[in-house]
C-alpha positions in Angstrom: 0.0 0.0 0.0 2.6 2.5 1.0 4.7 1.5 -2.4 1.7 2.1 -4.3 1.7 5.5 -2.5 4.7 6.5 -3.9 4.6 5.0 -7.0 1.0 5.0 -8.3 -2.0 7.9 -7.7 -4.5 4.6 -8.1 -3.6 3.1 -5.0 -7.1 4.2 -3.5 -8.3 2.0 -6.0 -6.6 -1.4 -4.2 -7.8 0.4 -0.9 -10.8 -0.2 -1.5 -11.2 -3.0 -3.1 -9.6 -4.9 -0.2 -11.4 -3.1 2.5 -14.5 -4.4 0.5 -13.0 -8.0 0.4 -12.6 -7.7 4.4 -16.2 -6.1 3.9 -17.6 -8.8 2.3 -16.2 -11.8 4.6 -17.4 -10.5 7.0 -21.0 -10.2 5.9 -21.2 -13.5 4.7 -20.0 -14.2 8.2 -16.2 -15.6 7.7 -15.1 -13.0 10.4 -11.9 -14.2 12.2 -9.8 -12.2 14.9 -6.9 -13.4 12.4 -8.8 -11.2 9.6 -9.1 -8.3 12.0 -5.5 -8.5 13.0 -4.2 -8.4 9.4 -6.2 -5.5 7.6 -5.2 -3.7 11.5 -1.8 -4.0 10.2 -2.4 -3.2 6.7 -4.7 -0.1 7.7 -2.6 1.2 10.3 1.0 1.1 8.8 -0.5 1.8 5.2 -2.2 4.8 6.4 0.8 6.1 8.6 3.4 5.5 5.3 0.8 7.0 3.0 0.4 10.3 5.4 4.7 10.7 5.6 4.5 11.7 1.4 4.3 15.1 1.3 1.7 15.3 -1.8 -0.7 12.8 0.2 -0.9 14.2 3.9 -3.5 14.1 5.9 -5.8 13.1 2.7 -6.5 9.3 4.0 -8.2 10.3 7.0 -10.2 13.5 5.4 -11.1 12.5 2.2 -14.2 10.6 1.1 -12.6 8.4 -1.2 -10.2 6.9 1.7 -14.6 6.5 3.8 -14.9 3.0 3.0 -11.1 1.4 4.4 -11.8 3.2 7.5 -15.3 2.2 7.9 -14.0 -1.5 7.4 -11.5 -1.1 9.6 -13.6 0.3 12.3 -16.2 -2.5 11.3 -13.8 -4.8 12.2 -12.9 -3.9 15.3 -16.7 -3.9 16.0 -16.7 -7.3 15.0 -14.1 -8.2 16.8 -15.7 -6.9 20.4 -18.8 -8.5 19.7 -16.8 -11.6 19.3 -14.9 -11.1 22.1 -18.0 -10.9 23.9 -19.7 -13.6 22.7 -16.6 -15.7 23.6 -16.2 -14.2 27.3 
C-alpha cells in the first residue's frame, strides 16, 4: 500500500477493493480475529506510510474516497468486540 503510495495515484483503488474484500467476509459471516489482525496492520502502517508523502498528507483520514477502508477497519474492530464478547 505504501509502495503504491509513492509509485502510483491509483492506489485508493486497491484500498478499497480490499477493504471491500474484508467487507464482504465479513458479511457472509467468515469473520476471524486473524482477519481483523491483518487489515489492523495493513490499515494502520498503510495509512501512517501514505500520510509521511508530502503530496498525500493528511488526505486518508479526510477524504471521502479513503470513507470506505476506515469504515471496514472500524467495522472490524466492531466485529471483533462482539466476538470477544460472545466468547467471554
Amino acid at each position: 500500500y505504501v509502495y503504491l503510495v509513492y509509485a502510483w495515484g491509483g492506489y485508493i483503488f486497491v484500498l478499497n477493493m480490499i477493504a471491500g474484500h474484508a467487507g464482504c467476509l465479513c458479511a457472509t459471516g467468515h469473520f476471524t480475529v486473524n482477519l481483523q489482525k491483518s487489515y489492523s496492520l495493513f490499515y494502520v502502517i498503510g495509512t501512517a506510510g501514505a500520510i509521511t508523502l508530502p503530496i498525500v498528507k493528511w488526505k486518508p483520514l479526510r477524504d471521502m474516497e479513503h470513507l470506505a477502508a476506515m469504515i471496514a477497519f472500524f467495522g472490524l474492530h466492531y466485529f471483533g468486540i462482539l466476538e470477544l464478547f460472545r466468547l467471554g
